[in-house]
C-alpha positions in Angstrom: 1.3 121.0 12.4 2.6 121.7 9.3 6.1 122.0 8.2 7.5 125.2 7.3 8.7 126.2 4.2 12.2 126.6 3.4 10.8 130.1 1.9 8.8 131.0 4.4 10.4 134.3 5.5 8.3 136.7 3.9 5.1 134.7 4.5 2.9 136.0 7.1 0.2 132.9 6.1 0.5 129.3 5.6 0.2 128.1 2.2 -3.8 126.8 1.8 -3.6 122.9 1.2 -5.5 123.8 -1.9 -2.4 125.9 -3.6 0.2 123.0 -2.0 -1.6 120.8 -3.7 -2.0 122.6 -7.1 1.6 123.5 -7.2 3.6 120.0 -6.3 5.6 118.4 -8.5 7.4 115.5 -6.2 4.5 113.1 -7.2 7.0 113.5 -10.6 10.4 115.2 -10.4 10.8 112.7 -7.4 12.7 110.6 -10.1 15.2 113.5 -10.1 16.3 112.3 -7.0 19.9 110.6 -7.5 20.7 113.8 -9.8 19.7 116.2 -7.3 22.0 114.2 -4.6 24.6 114.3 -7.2 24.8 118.0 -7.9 24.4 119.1 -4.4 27.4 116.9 -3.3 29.3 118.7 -6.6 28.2 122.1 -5.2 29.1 121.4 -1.7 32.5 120.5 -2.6 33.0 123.5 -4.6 31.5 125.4 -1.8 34.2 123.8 0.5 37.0 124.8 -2.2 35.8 128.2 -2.1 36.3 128.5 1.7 32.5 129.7 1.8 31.2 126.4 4.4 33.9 124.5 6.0 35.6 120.9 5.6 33.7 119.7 8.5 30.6 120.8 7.1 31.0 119.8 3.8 31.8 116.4 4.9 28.2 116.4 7.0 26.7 117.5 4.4 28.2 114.7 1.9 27.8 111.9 4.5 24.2 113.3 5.0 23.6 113.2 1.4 24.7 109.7 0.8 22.6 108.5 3.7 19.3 109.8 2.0 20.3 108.5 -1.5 20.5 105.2 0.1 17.1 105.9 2.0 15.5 106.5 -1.2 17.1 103.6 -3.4 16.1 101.1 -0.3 12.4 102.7 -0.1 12.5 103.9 3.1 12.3 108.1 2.1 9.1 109.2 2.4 8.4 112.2 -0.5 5.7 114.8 1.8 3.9 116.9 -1.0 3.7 120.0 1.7 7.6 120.5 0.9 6.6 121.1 -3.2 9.7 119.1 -5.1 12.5 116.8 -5.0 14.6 119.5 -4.0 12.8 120.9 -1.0 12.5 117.0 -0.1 15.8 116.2 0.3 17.5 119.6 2.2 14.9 119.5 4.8 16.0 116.0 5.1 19.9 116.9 5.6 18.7 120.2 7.6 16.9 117.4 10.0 19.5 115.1 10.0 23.0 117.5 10.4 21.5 120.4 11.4 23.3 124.3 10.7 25.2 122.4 7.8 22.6 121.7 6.4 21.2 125.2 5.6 24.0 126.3 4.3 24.2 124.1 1.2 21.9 126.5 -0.3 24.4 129.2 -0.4 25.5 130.2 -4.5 22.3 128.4 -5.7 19.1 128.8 -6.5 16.2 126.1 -7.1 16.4 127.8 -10.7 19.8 126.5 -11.1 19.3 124.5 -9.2 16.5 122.0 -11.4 18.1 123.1 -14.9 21.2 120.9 -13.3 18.7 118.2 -12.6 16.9 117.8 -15.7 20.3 118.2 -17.7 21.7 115.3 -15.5 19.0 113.1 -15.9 18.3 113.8 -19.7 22.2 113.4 -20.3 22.1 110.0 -18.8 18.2 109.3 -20.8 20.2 109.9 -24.2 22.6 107.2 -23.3 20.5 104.7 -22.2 18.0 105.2 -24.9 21.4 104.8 -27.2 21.6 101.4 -25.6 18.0 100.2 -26.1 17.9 101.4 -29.6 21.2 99.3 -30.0 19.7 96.0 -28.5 16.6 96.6 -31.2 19.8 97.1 -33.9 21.4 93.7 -32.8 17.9 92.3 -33.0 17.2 93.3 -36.9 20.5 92.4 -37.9 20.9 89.0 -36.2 17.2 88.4 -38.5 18.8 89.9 -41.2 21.6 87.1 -40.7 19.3 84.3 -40.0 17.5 85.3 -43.6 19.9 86.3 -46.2 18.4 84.8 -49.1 15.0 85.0 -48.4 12.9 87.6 -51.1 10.1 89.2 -50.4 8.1 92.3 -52.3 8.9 95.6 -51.7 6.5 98.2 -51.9 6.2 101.5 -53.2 2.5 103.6 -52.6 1.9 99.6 -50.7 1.4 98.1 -54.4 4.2 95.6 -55.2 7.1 97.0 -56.7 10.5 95.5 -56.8 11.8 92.2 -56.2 13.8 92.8 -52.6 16.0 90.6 -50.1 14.2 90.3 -46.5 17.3 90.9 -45.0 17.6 94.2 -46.9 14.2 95.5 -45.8 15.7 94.6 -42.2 18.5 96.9 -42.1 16.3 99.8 -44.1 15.5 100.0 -40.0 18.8 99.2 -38.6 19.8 102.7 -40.6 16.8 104.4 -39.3 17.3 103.5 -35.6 21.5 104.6 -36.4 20.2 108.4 -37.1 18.4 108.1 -33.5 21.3 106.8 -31.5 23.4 109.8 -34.1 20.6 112.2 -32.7 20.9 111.5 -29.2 24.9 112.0 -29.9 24.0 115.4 -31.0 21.5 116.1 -28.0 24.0 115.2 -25.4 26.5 117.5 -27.0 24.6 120.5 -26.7 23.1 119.7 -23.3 26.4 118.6 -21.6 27.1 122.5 -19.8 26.9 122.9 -16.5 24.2 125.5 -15.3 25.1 125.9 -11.4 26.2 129.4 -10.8 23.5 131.1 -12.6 21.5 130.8 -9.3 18.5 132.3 -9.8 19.2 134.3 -13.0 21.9 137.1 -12.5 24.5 135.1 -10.3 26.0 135.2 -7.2 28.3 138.3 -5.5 29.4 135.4 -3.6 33.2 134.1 -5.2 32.4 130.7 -6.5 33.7 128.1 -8.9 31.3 126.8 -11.2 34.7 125.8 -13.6 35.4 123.2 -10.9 31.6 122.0 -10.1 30.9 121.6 -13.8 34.7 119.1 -13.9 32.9 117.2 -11.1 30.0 116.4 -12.5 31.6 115.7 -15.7 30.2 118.5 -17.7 32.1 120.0 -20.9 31.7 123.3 -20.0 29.5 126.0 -18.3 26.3 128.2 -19.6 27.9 131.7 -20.6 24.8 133.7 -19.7 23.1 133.0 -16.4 19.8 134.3 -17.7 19.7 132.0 -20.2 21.7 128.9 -18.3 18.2 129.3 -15.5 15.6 129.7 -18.6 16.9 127.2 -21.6 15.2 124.3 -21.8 15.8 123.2 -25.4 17.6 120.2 -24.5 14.6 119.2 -23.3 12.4 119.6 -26.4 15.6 118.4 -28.5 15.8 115.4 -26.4 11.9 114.8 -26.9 12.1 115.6 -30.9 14.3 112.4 -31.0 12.0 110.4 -29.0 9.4 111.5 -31.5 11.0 110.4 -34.4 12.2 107.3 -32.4 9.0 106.9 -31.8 8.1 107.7 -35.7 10.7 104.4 -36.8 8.9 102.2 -34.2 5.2 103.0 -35.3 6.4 102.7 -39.2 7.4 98.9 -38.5 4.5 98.1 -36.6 1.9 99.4 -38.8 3.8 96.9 -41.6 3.9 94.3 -39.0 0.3 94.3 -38.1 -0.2 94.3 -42.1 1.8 91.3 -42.7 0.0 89.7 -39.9 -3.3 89.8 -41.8 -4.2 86.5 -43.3 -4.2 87.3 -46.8 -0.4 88.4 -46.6 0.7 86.0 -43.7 4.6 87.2 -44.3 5.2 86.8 -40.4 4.1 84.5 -37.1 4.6 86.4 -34.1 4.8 84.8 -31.0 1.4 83.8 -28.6 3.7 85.4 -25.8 3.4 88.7 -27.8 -0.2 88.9 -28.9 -3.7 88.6 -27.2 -7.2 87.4 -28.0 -10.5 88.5 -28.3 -13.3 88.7 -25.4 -16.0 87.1 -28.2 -14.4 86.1 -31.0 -12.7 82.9 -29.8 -9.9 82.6 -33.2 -8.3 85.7 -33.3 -4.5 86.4 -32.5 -4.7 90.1 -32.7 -1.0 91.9 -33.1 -1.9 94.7 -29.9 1.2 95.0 -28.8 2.5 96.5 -32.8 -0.9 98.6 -32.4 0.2 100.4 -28.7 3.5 101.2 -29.5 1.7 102.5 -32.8 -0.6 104.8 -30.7 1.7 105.6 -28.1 3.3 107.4 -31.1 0.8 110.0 -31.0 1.3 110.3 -27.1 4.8 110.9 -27.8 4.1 113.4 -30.2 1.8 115.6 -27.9 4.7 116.1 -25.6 6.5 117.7 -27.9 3.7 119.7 -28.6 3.1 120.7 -25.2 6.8 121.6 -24.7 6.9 123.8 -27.8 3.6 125.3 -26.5 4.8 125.6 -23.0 8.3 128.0 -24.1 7.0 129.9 -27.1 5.6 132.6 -24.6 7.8 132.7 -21.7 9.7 136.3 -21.0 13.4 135.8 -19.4 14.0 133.9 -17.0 12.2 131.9 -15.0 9.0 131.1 -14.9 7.1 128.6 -12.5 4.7 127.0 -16.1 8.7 125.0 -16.1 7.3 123.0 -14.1 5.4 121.1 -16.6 8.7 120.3 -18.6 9.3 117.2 -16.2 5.5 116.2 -16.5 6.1 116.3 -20.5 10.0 114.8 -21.0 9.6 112.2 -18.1 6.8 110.3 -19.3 8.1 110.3 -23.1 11.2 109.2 -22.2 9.5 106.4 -20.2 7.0 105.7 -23.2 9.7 105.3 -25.5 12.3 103.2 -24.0 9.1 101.0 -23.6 8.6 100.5 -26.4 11.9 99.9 -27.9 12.2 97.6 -25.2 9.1 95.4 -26.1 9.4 95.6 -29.6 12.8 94.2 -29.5 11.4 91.3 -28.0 8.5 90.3 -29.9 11.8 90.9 -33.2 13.3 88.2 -31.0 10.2 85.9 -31.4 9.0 86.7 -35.0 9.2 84.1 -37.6 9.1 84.9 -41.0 7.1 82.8 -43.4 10.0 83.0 -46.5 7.2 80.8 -48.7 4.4 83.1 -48.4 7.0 86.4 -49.1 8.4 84.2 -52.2 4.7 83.4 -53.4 3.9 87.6 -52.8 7.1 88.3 -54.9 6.0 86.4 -58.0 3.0 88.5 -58.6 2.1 91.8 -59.4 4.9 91.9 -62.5 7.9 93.1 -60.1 10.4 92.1 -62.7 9.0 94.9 -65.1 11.7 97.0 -64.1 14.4 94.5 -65.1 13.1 94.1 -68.3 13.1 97.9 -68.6 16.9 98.0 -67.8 17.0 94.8 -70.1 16.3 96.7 -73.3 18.5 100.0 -71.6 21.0 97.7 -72.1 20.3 97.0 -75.5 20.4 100.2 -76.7 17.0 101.5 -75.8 16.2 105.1 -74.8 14.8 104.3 -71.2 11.3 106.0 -71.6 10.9 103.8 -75.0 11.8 101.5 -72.6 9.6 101.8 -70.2 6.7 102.3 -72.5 7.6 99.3 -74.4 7.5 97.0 -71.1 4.6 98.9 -70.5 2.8 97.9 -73.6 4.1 94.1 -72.8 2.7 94.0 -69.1 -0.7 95.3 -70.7 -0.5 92.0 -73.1 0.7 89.4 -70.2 -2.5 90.6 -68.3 -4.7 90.0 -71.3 -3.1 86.9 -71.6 -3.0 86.4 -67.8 0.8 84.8 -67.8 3.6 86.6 -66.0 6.8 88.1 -67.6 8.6 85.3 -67.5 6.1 82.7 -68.9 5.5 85.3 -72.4 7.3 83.7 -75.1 9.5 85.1 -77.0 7.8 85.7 -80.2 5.2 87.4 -77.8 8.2 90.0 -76.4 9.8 90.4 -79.9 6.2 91.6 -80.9 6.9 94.8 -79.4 10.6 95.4 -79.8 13.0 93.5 -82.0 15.8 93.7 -79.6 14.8 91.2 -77.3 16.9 88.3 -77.2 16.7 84.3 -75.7 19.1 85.9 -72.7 15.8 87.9 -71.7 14.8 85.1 -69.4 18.2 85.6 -67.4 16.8 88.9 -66.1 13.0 87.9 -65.6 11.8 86.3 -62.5 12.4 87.4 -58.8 15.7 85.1 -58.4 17.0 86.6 -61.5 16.1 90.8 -60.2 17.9 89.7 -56.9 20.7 88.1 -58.7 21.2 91.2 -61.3 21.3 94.2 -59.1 24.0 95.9 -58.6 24.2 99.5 -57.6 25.5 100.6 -54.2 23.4 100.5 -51.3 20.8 98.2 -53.3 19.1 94.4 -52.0 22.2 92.7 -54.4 22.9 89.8 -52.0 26.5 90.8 -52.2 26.1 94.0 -50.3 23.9 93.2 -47.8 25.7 90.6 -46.8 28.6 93.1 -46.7 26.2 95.3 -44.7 25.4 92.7 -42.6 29.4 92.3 -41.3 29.6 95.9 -40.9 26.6 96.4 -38.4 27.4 93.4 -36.7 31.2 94.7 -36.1 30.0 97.8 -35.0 26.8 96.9 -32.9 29.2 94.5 -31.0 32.1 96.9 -30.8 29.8 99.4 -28.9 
């Protein structure tokens, strides 16, 4: 026999198996479960404050509360699809277990509250854990970044070499990425952190409640001013998966290099056997698949962002059951991400980085032409004269086929009379590094500086 629903009243049918089955969403929101038990113990409380159950009752109901939360966390709950969601779950549970009590929990709430307080509770507490993960990959890069000061490499503008840079610098480019993240999620939780319990189902209660006090409890800043909008908002949850998406964005950007500089011809990094797999025919390869998921779990990420966009953009106020498919969406983005933060931190942990080949890769492609430009800036020289000059003097070295610093220099003085002997304490990848000097730029100096900073605050938090 089937159960019968907690809305049954007006119902003259049972629901067909085919609708229950369509409609269901504890095969995901399930994982709302601890928030769910949280806020109804918050609104019982309130409820008991507000003389509208008793102290009796809202000790059965707490007690009965607690006893499912530990049913759940020990595996013993069973989750029956007939009762819809996580919510209809757990009061028929408490209505089974304590009886009259029980049904009066409901009172001054709605399941449209109701939910908005569960998805706010469980994305409050998904910002800060993400903030932790995304910290672990920061202590990761900069303990690297430690390990390698010293150690140049190319950089790269349009992928073509470019400038002479410290590996350790390139390091913390994503170390400051990955800080705007954990700055996003700040701002995410700040918006999201009011409490939505009291709206019940979109115009309130005439019942004399306290939603000041339930929102203290469960450690919200403050309460939704319009109850309309407190059932119906769910831009937390499309804020929350716009910083998974560009989380997401940082992580795919340092894998795609990654699985570049794991190509034999560059050869800049080893990553661990642990962290890579093989081929079913081809019985050589190391290929770099875990880089390449989180790379196209990026575009996973992306769609349910998408689908959340899609899902609001033509919903009249309030409610409306298509809501449902916000879980679906944030859930498993949330739980894509902080995989993938997770496992690329680890396969960070056990990269080596092959300092010769990255030294070898510096010393071509003329990425001290930039020095030499600054060189004769020095010297008096308009820059684009400059420019054209070194210009004209890269064109001769590859006729010649020597680098910059090999041209002697009769050959430089060919095309500007300025040049001096002290020319060769600018050329050459050791010399750029050595040179630079502007704030924020690879001059070993600052980095190092940087280094300390990120390290202080990494291990403050």
């Amino acid at each position: 026999m089937k159960q019968k629903k907690l809305w049954a009243g007006r119902f003259s049918k049972q629901t067909a198996a085919s609708v229950e089955s369509f409609t269901e969403s504890i095969s995901f929101d399930w994982r709302l479960y601890q928030y769910d038990i949280e806020g109804s113990i918050a609104h019982a409380m309130m409820l008991a404050r507000c003389k509208l159950i008793t102290e009796p009752e809202k000790n059965a109901i707490v007690k009965g509360l607690k006893g499912i939360l530990a049913d759940i966390d020990a595996g013993k709950f069973e989750f029956k699809k007939t009762l819809e969601d996580v919510h209809m779950n757990i009061e028929s549970a408490l209505i089974a277990r304590i009886g009259d009590a029980g049904r009066k929990l409901h009172t001054a709430r709605s399941r449209n509250d109701q939910v908005s307080l569960d998805l706010r509770l469980w994305t409050r507490d998904q910002t800060q854990v993400m903030a932790g993960n995304l910290s672990a990959l920061q202590k990761e890069l900069v303990s690297k970044a430690k390990r390698h000061l010293g150690v140049i490499m190319p950089g790269f503008t349009h992928l073509q070499h470019a400038q002479p840079v410290l590996l350790s610098h390139y390091l913390l480019a994503y170390v400051e990425m990955v800080a705007r993240d954990v700055s996003r999620l700040q701002d995410c939780f700040a918006r999201l952190n009011k409490s939505p319990l009291g709206a019940c189902a979109l115009a309130g209660t005439t019942l004399q409640t306290d939603p000041l006090f339930t929102a203290k409890l469960l450690n919200f800043d403050g309460v939704c001013e319009n109850s309309m909008d407190a059932v119906s908002d769910r831009d937390f949850c499309v804020e929350y998966a716009f910083c998974l998406s560009m989380i997401a964005m940082h992580l795919s950007r340092l894998c795609e290099e990654w699985i570049i500089w794991c190509n034999d011809d560059v050869k800049f990094i080893e990553i661990s056997d642990a962290y890579c797999t093989g081929s079913s025919i081809m019985p050589q390869k190391k290929n770099p698949d875990v880089l390449e998921l989180i790379r196209g779990k990026t575009g996973r990420v992306y769609g349910h962002l998408t689908s959340l966009l899609t899902l609001l953009k033509g919903l009249p106020l309030s409610y409306n059951r298509d809501m449902q498919e916000d879980k679906v969406a944030i859930i498993d983005a949330a739980e894509t991400v902080q995989a993938s933060v997770s496992i690329l931190t680890e396969v960070v942990a056990n990269t080596t980085f092959l300092a010769g080949r990255m030294l070898a890769a510096a010393e071509k492609g003329f990425i001290d032409a930039t020095a030499l430009a600054e060189y004769l800036v020095k010297k008096g020289v308009p820059f684009r004269m400059a420019h054209e000059i070194v210009g004209n003097i890269v064109r001769e070295c590859i006729k010649v086929n020597c680098k910059l610093v090999d041209l002697k220099l009769d050959g430089f003085r060919a095309f500007s009379s300025v040049i001096e002997k002290d020319v060769y304490e600018v050329l050459g990848v050791e010399n750029c590094i050595k040179n630079y000097k502007s704030y924020g730029s690879t001059a070993p100096a600052l980095v190092k500086k940087r280094i300390t900073y990120w390290e202080k605050k990494l291990n403050k938090g």
